[in-house]
NUSE-969045 format. One line per 5 residues: their letters; for each residue x, y, z of N, C-alpha, C, O. Coordinates in nm, 2 decimals, always signed. Example, Ala and Ser with C-alpha at 12.3 -4.5 7.8 and 13.67 -1.06 7.14 Angstrom:
AS) +1.32,-0.57,+0.78,+1.23,-0.45,+0.78,+1.32,-0.33,+0.78,+1.42,-0.33,+0.85; +1.28,-0.22,+0.71,+1.37,-0.11,+0.71,+1.29,+0.00,+0.79,+1.34,+0.11,+0.80
REM end
This chain:
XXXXX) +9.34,+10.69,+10.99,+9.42,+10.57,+11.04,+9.34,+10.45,+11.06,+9.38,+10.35,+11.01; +9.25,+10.44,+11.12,+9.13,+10.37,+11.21,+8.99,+10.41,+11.12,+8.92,+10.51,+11.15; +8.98,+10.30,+11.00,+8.83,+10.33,+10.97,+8.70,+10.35,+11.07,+8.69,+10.23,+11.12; +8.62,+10.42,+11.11,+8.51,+10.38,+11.22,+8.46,+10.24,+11.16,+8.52,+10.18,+11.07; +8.36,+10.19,+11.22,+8.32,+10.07,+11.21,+8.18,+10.04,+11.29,+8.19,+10.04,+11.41
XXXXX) +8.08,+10.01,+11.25,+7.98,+9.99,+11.39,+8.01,+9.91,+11.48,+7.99,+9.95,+11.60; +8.06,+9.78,+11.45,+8.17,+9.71,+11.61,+8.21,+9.83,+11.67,+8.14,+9.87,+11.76; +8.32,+9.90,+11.62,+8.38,+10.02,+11.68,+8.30,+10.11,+11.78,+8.33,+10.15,+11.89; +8.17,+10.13,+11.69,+8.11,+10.20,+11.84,+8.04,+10.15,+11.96,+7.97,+10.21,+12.03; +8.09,+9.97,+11.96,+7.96,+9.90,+12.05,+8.00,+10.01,+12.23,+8.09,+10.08,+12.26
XXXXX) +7.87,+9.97,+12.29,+7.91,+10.07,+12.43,+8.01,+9.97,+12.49,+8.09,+10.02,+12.57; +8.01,+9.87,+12.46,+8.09,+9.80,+12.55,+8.22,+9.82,+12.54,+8.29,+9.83,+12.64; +8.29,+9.85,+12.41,+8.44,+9.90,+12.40,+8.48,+10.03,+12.40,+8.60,+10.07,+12.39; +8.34,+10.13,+12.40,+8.31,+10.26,+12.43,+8.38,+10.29,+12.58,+8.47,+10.37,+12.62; +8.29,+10.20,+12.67,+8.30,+10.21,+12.81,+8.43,+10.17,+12.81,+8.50,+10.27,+12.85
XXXXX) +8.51,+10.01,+12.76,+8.60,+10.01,+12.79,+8.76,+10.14,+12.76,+8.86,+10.16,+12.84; +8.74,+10.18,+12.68,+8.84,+10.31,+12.63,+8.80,+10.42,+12.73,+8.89,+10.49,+12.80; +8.68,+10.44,+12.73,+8.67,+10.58,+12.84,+8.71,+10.52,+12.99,+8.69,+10.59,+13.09; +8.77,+10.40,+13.02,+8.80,+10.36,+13.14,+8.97,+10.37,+13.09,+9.04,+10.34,+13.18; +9.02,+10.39,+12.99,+9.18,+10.45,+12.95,+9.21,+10.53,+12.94,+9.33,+10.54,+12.92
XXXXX) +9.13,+10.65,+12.97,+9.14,+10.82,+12.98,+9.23,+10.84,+13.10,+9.22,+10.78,+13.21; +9.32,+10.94,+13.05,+9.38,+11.01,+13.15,+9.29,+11.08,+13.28,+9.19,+11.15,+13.27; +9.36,+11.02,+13.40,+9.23,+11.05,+13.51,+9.29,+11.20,+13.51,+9.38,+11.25,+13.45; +9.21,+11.25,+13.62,+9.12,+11.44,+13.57,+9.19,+11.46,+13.73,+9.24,+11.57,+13.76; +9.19,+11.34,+13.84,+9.18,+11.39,+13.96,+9.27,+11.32,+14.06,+9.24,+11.26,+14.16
XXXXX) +9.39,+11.34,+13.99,+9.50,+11.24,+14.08,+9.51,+11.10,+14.07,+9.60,+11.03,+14.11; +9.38,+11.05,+14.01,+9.39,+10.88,+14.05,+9.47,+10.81,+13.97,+9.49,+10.85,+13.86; +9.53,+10.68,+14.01,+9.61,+10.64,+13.93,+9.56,+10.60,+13.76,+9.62,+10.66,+13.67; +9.48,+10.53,+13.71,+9.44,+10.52,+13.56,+9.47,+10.40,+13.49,+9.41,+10.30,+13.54; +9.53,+10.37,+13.43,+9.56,+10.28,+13.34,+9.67,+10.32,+13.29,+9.68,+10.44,+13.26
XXXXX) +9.78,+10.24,+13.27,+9.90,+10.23,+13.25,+9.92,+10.17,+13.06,+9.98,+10.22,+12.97; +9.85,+10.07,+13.08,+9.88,+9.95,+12.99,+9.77,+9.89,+12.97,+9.70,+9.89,+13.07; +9.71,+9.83,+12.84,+9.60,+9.73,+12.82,+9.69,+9.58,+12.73,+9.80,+9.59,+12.67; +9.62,+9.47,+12.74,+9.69,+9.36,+12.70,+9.54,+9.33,+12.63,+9.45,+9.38,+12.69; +9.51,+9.27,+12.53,+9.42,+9.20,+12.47,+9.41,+9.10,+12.43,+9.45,+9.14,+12.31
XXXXX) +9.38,+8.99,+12.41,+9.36,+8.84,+12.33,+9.30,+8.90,+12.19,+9.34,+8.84,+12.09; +9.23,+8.99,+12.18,+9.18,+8.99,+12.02,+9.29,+9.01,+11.92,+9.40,+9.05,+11.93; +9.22,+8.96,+11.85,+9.32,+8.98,+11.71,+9.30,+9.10,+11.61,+9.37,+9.13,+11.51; +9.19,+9.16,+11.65,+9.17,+9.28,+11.57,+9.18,+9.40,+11.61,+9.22,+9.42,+11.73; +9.15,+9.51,+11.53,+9.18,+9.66,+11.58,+9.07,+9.73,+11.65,+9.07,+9.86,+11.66
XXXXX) +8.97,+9.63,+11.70,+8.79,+9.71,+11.74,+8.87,+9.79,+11.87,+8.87,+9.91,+11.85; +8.93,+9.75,+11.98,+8.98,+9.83,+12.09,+9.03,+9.98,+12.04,+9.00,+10.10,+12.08; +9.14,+9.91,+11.94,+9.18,+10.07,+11.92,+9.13,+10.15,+11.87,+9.12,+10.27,+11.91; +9.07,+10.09,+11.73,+8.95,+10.18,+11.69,+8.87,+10.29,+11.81,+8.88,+10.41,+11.80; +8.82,+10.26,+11.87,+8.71,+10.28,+12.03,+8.79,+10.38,+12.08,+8.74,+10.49,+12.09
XXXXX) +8.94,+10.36,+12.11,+9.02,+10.44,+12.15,+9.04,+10.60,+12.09,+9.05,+10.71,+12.14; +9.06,+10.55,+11.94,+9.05,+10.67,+11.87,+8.91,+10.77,+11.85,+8.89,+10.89,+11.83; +8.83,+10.64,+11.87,+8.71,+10.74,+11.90,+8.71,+10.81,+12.02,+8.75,+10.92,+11.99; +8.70,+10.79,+12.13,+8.75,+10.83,+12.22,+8.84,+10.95,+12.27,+8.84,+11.00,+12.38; +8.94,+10.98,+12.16,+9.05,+11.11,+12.19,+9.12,+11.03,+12.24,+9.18,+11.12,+12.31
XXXXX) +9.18,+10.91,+12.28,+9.29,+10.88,+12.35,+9.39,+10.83,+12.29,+9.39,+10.75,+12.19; +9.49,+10.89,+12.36,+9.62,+10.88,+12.33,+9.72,+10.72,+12.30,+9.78,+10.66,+12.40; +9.72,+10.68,+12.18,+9.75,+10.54,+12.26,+9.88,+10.49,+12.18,+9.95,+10.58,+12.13; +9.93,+10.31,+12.15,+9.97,+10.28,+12.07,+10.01,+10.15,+12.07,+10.07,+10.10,+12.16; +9.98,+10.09,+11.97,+9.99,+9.95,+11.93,+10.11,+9.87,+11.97,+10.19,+9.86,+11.87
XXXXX) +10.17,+9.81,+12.08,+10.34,+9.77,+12.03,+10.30,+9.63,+12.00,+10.21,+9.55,+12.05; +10.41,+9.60,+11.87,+10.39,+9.49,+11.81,+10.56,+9.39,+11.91,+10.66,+9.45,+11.96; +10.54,+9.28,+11.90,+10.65,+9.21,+11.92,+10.78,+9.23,+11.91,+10.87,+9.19,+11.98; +10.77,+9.32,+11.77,+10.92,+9.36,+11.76,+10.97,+9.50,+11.79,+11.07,+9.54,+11.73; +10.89,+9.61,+11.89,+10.89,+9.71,+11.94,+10.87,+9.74,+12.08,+10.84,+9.64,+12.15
XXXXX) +10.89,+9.86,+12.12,+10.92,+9.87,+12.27,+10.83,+10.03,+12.30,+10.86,+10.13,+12.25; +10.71,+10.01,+12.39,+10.63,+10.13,+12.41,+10.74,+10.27,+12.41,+10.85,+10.28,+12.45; +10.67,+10.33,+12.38,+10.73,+10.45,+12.40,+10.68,+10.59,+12.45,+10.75,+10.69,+12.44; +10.55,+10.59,+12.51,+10.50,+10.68,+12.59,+10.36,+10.69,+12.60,+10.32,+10.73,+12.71; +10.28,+10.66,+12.52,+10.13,+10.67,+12.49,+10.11,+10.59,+12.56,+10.21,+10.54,+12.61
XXXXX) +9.96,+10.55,+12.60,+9.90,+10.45,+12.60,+9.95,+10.32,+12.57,+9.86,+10.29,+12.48; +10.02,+10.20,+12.58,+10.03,+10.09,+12.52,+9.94,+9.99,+12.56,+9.90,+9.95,+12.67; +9.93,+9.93,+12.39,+9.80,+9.83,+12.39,+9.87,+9.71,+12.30,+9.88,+9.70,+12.18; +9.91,+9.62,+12.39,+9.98,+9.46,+12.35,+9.86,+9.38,+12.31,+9.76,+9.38,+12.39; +9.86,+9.28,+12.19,+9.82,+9.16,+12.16,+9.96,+9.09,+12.21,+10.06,+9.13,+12.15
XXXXX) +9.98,+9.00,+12.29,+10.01,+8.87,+12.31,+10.02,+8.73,+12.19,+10.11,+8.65,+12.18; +9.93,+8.74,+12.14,+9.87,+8.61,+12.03,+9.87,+8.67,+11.90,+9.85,+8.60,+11.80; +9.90,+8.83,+11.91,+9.92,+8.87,+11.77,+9.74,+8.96,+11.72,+9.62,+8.95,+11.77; +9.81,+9.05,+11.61,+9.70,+9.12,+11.52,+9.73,+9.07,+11.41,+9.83,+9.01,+11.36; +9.58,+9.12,+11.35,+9.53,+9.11,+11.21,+9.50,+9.24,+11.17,+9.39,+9.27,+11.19
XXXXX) +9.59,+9.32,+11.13,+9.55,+9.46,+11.08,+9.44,+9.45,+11.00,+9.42,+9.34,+10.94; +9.33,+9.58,+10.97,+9.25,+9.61,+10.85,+9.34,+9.62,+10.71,+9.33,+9.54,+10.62; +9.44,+9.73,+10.71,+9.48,+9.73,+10.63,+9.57,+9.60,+10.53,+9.67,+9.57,+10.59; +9.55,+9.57,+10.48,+9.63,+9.50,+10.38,+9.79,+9.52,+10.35,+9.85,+9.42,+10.36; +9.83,+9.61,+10.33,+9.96,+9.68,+10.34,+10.04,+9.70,+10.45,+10.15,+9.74,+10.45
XXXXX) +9.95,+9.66,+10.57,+10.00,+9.65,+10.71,+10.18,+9.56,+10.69,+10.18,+9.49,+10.59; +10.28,+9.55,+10.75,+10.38,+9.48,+10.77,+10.30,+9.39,+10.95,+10.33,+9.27,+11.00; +10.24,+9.45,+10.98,+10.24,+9.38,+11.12,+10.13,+9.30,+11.15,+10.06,+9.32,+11.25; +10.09,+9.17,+11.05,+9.97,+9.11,+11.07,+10.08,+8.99,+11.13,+10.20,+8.98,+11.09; +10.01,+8.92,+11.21,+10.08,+8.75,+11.30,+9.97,+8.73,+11.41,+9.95,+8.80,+11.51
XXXXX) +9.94,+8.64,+11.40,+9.89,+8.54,+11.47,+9.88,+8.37,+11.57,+9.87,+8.26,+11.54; +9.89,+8.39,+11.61,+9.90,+8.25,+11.73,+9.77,+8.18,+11.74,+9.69,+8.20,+11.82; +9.75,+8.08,+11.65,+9.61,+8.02,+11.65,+9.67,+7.87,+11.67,+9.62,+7.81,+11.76; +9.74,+7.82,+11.62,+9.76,+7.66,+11.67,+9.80,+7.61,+11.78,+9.90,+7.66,+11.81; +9.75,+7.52,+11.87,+9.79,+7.45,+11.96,+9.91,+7.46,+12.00,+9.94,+7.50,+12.12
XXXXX) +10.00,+7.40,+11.90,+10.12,+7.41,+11.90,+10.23,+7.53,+11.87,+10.35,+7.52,+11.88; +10.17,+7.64,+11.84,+10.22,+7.76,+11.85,+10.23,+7.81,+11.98,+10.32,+7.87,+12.05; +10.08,+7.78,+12.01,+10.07,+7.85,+12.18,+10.17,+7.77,+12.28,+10.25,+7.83,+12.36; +10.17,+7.63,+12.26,+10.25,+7.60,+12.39,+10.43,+7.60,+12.35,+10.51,+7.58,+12.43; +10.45,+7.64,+12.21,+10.62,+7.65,+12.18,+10.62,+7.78,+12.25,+10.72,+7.79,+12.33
XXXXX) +10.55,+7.89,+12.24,+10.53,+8.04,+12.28,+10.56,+8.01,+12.43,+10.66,+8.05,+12.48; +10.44,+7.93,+12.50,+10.45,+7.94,+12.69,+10.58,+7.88,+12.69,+10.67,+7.91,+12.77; +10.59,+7.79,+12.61,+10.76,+7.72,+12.69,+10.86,+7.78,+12.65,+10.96,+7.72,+12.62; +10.85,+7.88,+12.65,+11.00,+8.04,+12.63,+10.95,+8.10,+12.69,+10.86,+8.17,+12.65; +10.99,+8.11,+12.83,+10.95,+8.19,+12.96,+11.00,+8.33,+12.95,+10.97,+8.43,+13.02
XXXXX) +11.12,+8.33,+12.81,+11.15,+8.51,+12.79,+11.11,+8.56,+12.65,+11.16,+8.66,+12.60; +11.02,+8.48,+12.61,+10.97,+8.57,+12.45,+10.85,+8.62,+12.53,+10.78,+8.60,+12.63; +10.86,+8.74,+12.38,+10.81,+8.91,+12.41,+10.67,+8.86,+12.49,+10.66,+8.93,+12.60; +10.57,+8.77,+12.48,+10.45,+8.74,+12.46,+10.44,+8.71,+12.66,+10.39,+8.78,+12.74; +10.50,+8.63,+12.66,+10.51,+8.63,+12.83,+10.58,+8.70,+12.85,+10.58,+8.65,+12.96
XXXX) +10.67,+8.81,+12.86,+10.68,+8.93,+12.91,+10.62,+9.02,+12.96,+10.63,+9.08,+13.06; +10.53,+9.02,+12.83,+10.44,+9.15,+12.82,+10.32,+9.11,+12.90,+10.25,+9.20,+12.95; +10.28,+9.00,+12.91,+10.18,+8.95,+13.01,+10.23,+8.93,+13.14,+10.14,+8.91,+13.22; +10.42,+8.91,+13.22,+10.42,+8.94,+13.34,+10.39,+9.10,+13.39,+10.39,+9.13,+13.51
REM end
């Protein structure tokens, strides 16, 4: 699903995924991650990792895993992907904040 990648193994998104593990000892854990990136290096990391997770895109609704929102959109690796979109213009971002109920501020209250 998730080609490896050497990005993929930096320690830094290493550390970050092994801080998404189901905790071992009662503690609460992580719920939810939100990202500004546009790419798949998190989840990638994730999969390295064994964790359980899943991408919701704008036009879907978590469903039990792990969920991991882009806000501004992905850029899949694959080519064939249906779910590449992005938010890079000025004017995308502020038509986006001034709809106080699209998915994007939602998912970030």
């Amino acid at each position: 699903l998730y080609p490896p990648t050497a990005l993929a193994s930096s320690d830094l998104l290493a550390e970050l995924a092994a801080m998404c593990s189901p905790p071992t000892d009662g503690a609460v854990g992580v719920h939810e991650v939100i990202t500004y990136n546009y790419d798949e290096l998190f989840e990638e990391a994730l999969v390295a990792g064994g964790i359980d997770f899943e991408t919701v895109d704008r036009n879907e609704r978590a469903r039990g895993a792990l969920p991991v929102f882009h806000p501004h959109g992905i850029v899949r690796r694959d080519p064939s992907s249906t779910g590449n979109w992005v938010v890079l213009a000025e004017d995308e971002y502020h038509r986006q904040l001034a709809a106080p109920h699209s998915w994007s501020n939602v998912v970030q209250l």
